[in-house]
C-alpha positions as CSV (number, residue, x, y, z in Angstrom):
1,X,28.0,15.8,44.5
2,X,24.8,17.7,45.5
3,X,23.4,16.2,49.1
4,X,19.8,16.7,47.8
5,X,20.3,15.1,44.7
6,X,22.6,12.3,46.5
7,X,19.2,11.4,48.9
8,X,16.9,11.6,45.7
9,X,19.3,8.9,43.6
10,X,19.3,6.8,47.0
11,X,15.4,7.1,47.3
12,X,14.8,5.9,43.5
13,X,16.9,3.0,44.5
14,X,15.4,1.6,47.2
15,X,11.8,2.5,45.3
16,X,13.0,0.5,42.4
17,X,14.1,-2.5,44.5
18,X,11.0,-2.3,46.1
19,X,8.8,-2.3,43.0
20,X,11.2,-5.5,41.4
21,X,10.2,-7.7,45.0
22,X,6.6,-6.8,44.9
23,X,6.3,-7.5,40.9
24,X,8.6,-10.8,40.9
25,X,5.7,-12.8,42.0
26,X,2.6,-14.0,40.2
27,X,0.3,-14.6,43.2
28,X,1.3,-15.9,46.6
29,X,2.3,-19.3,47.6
30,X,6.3,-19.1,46.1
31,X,5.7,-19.2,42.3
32,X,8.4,-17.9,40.2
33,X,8.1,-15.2,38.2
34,X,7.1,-15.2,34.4
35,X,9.2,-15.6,32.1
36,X,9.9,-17.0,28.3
37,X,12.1,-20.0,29.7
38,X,9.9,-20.3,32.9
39,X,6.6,-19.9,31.9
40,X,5.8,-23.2,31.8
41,X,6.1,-23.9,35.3
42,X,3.7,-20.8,36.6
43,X,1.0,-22.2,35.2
44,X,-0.9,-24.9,36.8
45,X,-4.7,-26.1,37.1
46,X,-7.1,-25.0,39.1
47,X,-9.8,-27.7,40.4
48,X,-11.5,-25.0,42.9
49,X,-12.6,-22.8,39.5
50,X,-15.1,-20.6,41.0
51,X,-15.7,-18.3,37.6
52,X,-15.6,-14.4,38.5
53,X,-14.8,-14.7,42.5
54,X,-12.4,-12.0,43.2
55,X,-10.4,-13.0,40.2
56,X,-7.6,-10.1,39.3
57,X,-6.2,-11.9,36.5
58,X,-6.9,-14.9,34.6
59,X,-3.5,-16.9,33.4
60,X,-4.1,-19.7,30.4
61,X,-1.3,-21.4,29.2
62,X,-0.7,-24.2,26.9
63,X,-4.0,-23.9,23.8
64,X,-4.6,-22.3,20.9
65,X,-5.8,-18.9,21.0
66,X,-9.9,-19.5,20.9
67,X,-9.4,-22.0,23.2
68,X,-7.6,-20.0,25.9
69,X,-10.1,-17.1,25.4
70,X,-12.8,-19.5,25.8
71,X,-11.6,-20.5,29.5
72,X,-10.5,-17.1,30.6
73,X,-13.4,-15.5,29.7
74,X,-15.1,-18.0,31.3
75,X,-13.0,-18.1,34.4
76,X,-13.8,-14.1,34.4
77,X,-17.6,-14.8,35.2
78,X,-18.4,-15.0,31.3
79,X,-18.9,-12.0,28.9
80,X,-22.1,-11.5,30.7
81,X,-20.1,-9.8,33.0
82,X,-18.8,-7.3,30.4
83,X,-21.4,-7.0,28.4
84,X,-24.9,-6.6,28.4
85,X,-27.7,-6.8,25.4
86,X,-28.2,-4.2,24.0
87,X,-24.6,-2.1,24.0
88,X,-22.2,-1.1,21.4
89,X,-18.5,-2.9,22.0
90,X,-15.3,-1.9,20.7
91,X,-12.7,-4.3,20.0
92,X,-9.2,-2.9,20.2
93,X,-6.7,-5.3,18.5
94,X,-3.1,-4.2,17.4
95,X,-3.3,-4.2,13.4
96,X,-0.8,-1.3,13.1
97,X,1.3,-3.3,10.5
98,X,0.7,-5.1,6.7
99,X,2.1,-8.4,7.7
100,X,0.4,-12.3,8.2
101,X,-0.4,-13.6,11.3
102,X,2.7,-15.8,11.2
103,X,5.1,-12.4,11.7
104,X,3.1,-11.8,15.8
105,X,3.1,-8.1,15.1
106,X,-0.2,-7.7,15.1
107,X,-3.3,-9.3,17.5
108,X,-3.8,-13.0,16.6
109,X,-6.9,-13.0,14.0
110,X,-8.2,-16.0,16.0
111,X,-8.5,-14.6,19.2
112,X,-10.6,-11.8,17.7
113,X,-13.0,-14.2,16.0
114,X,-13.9,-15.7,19.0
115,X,-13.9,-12.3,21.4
116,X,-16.2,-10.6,18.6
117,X,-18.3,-14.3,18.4
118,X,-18.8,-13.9,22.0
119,X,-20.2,-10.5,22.8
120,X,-22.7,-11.0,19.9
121,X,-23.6,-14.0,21.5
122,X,-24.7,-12.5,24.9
123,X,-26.5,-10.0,22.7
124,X,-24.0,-6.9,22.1
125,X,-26.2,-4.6,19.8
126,X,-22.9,-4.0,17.4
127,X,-19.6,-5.1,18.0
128,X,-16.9,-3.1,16.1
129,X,-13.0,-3.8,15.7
130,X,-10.4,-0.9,14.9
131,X,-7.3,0.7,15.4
132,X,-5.2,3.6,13.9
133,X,-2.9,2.0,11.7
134,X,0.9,2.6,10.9
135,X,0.7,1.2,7.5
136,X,-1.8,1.5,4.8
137,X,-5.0,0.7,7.1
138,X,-6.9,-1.3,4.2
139,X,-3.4,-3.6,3.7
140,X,-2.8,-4.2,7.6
141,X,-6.6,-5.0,7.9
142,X,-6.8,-7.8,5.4
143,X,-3.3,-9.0,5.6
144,X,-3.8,-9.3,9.5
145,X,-6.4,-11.7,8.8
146,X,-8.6,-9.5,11.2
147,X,-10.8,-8.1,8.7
148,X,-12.3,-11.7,7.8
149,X,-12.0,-12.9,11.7
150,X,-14.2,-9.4,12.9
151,X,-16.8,-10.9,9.8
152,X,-16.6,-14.4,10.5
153,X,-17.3,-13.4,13.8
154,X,-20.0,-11.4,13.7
155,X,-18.4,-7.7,13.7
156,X,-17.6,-4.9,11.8
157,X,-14.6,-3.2,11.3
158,X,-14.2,0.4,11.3
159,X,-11.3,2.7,9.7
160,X,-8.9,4.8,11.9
161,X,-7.4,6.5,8.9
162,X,-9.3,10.2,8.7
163,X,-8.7,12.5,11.6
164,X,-12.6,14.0,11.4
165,X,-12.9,10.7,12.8
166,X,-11.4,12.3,16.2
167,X,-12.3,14.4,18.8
168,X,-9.8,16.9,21.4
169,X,-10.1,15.8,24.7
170,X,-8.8,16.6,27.5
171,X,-7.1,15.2,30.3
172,X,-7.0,16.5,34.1
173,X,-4.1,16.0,36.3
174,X,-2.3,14.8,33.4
175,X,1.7,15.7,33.5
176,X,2.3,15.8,30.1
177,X,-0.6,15.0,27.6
178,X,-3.1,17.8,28.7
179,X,-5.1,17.0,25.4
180,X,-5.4,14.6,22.6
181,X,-7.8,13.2,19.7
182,X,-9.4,10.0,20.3
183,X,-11.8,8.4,17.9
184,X,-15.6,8.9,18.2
185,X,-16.7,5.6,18.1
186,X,-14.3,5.1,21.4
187,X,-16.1,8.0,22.9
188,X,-19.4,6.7,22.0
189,X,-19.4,3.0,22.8
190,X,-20.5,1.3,26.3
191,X,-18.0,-1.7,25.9
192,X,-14.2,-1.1,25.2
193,X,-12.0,-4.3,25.3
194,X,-8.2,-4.0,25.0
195,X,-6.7,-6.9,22.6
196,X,-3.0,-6.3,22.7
197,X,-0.3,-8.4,21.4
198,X,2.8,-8.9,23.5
199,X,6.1,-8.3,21.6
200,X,9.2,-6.3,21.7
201,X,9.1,-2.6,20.6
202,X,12.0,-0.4,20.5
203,X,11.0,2.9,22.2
204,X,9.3,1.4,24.8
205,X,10.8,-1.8,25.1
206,X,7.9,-3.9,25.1
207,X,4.3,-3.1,23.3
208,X,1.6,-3.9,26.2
209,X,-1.8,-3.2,27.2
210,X,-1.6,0.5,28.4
211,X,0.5,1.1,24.9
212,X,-1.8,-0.2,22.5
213,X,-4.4,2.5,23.6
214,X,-2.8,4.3,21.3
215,X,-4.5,2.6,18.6
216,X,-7.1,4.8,19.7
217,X,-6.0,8.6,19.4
218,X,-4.8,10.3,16.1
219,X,-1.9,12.4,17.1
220,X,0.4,10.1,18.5
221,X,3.5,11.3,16.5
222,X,3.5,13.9,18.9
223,X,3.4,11.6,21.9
224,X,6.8,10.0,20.3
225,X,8.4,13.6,20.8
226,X,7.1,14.6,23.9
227,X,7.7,11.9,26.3
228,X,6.4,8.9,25.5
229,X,6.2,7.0,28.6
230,X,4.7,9.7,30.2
231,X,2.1,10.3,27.4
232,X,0.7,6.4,27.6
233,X,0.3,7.0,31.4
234,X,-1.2,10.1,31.2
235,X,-3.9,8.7,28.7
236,X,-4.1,6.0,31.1
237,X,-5.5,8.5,33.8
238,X,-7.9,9.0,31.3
239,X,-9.4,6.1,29.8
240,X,-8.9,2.4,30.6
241,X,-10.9,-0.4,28.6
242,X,-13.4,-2.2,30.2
243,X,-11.3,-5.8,29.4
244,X,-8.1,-5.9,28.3
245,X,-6.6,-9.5,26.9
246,X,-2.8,-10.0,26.3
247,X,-2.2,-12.3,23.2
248,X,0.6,-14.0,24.5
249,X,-0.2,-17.1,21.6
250,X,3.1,-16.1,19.1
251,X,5.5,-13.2,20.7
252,X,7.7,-11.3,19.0
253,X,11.2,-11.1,20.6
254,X,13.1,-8.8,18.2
255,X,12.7,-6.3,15.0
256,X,10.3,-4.4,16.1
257,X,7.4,-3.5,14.7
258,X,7.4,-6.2,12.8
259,X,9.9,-8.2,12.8
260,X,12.3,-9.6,10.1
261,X,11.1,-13.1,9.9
262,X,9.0,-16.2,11.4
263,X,12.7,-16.1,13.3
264,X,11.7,-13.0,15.4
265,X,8.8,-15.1,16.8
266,X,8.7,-17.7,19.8
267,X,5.0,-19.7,19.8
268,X,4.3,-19.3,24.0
269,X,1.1,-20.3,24.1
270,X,-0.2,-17.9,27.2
271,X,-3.2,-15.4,27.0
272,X,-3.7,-13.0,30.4
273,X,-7.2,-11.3,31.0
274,X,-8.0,-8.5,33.5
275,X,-9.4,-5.6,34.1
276,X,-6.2,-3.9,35.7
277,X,-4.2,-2.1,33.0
278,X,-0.9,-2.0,35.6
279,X,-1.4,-5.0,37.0
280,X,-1.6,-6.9,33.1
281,X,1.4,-5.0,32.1
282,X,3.3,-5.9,34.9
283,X,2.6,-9.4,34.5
284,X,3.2,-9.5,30.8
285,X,6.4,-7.9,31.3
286,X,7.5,-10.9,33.2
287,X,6.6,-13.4,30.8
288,X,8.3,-11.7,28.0
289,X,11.4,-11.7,30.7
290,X,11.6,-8.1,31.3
291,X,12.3,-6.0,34.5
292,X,8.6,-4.0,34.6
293,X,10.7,-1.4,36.2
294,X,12.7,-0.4,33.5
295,X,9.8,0.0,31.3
296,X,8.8,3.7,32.2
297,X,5.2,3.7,31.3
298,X,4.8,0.6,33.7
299,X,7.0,2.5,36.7
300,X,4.9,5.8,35.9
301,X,1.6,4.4,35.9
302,X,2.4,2.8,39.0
303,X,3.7,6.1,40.5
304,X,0.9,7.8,39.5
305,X,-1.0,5.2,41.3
306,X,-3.1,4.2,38.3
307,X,-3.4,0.7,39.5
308,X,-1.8,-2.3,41.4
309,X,1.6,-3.3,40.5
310,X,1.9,-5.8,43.8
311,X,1.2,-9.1,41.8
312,X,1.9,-11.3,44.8
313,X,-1.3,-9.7,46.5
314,X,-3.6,-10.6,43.8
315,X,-6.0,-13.1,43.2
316,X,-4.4,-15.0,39.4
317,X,-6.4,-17.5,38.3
318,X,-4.0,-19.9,36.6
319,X,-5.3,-22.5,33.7
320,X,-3.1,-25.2,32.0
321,X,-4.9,-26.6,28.8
């Protein structure tokens, strides 16, 4: 065997036993790490809530969607802190698929009620949902239940279906995706929040926060055939949402993209909120019981340095309802 390439295997190694003892962790102080069958047990009050002090993550286990949005958000410093009056927000749900809310494969229509209700309460001038569908993009709205949630809530939803839609950007320092389309109304809006669902996907592995910015951009057929880990970090470089909450509520475990059956579906219960798209996928890949490591958008962004993927020196904000 090559010496060179002997010393490279050993280095990658050693770096990837490294990054599983500094992601294992949820904060300091000996928790375990996440995890479908330990999740329970990570999550715990806390009666010194001081909302938006140095807060990295906010952890809420145990309530219904609205509810755990409600006390993250609020944990966070309030949507004051994201929003001011006066500024146009984008919502960015995963409602790639034409199936119910019972099926997990797309965002929980709840949780975008009451994320949508919210910024038009601290005065958000329009609030606007969308994403770049898979399936028909009229079906997955409705069917999701999002379309009604966005109204009920006070937003409106917006298309992702016609590539005029999109403008060519592009992206410096990036190793793979030099240039891509993204919607206009992403380019143009001063709030961008990241509503992904957590579930199985099976390209990737798992469908996080850095993945579902793909919702975003019109050409991602092409990132499927060129590197597709590389691709979502790249576009990471690039763009990262202002918020970004992980439905966690009903998770998807199998079948992706979406599933056979209720059967694919475990209810968890958990929501994470953050700011830190590395440091949120990190986490959620330990609560759907997966090495972050061998999910290579996760590894690359963390490479790239994109942001912290040392959980145990963060500040997580854990909430039991």
């Amino acid at each position: 065997m090559n010496i060179t390439k002997t010393k490279d295997m050993n280095k990658e190694q050693i770096n990837r036993r490294n990054f599983i003892k500094k992601t294992s962790l949820l904060s300091v102080g000996g928790y375990v790490a996440l995890s479908m069958s330990g999740v329970s047990t990570v999550f715990g009050n806390n009666p010194q809530l001081i909302p938006g002090a140095g807060i990295d993550i906010v952890a809420v286990k145990g309530g219904q969607p609205g509810a755990m949005f409600k006390k993250a958000i609020e944990a966070w410093g309030g949507m004051k802190s994201v929003v001011k009056p006066g500024q146009t927000v984008v919502v960015k749900p995963n409602i790639g698929w034409n199936v119910t809310p019972d099926r997990a494969a797309n965002t929980n229509p709840e949780l975008i009620r009451e994320i949508v209700k919210e910024c038009v309460r601290v005065g958000a001038k329009e609030v606007y949902v969308m994403d770049h569908t898979a399936d028909v993009w009229t079906k997955c709205y409705k069917n999701s239940g999002i379309e009604q949630a966005c109204k009920d809530g006070g937003g409106k939803m917006v298309p992702g279906n016609n590539e005029r839609d999109f403008k060519t950007v592009t992206i410096p320092g990036a190793k793979r995706l030099k240039r891509t389309k993204v919607h206009d109304l992403i380019l143009s809006s001063d709030v961008i929040i990241n509503v992904p669902v957590l579930k199985h996907h099976a390209s990737t592995k798992i469908s996080l926060g850095m993945k579902n910015m793909m919702g975003v951009v019109w050409d991602r057929q092409w990132w499927h055939k060129n590197d597709l880990h590389q691709c979502i970090a790249d576009f990471t470089t690039y763009m990262v949402a202002d918020l970004t909450i992980v439905d966690a509520y009903a998770v998807m475990k199998r079948n992706d993209p979406m599933g056979v059956s209720v059967e694919d579906v475990v209810i968890q219960k958990a929501l994470l909120l953050g700011k830190d798209p590395v440091s949120l996928d990190v986490a959620s890949a330990r609560m759907f019981g997966k090495d972050p490591s061998e999910v290579g958008y996760i590894r690359l962004a963390t490479e790239m340095k994109i942001g912290n993927a040392d959980l145990a020196s963060l500040n997580i904000q854990k909430i039991k309802l």
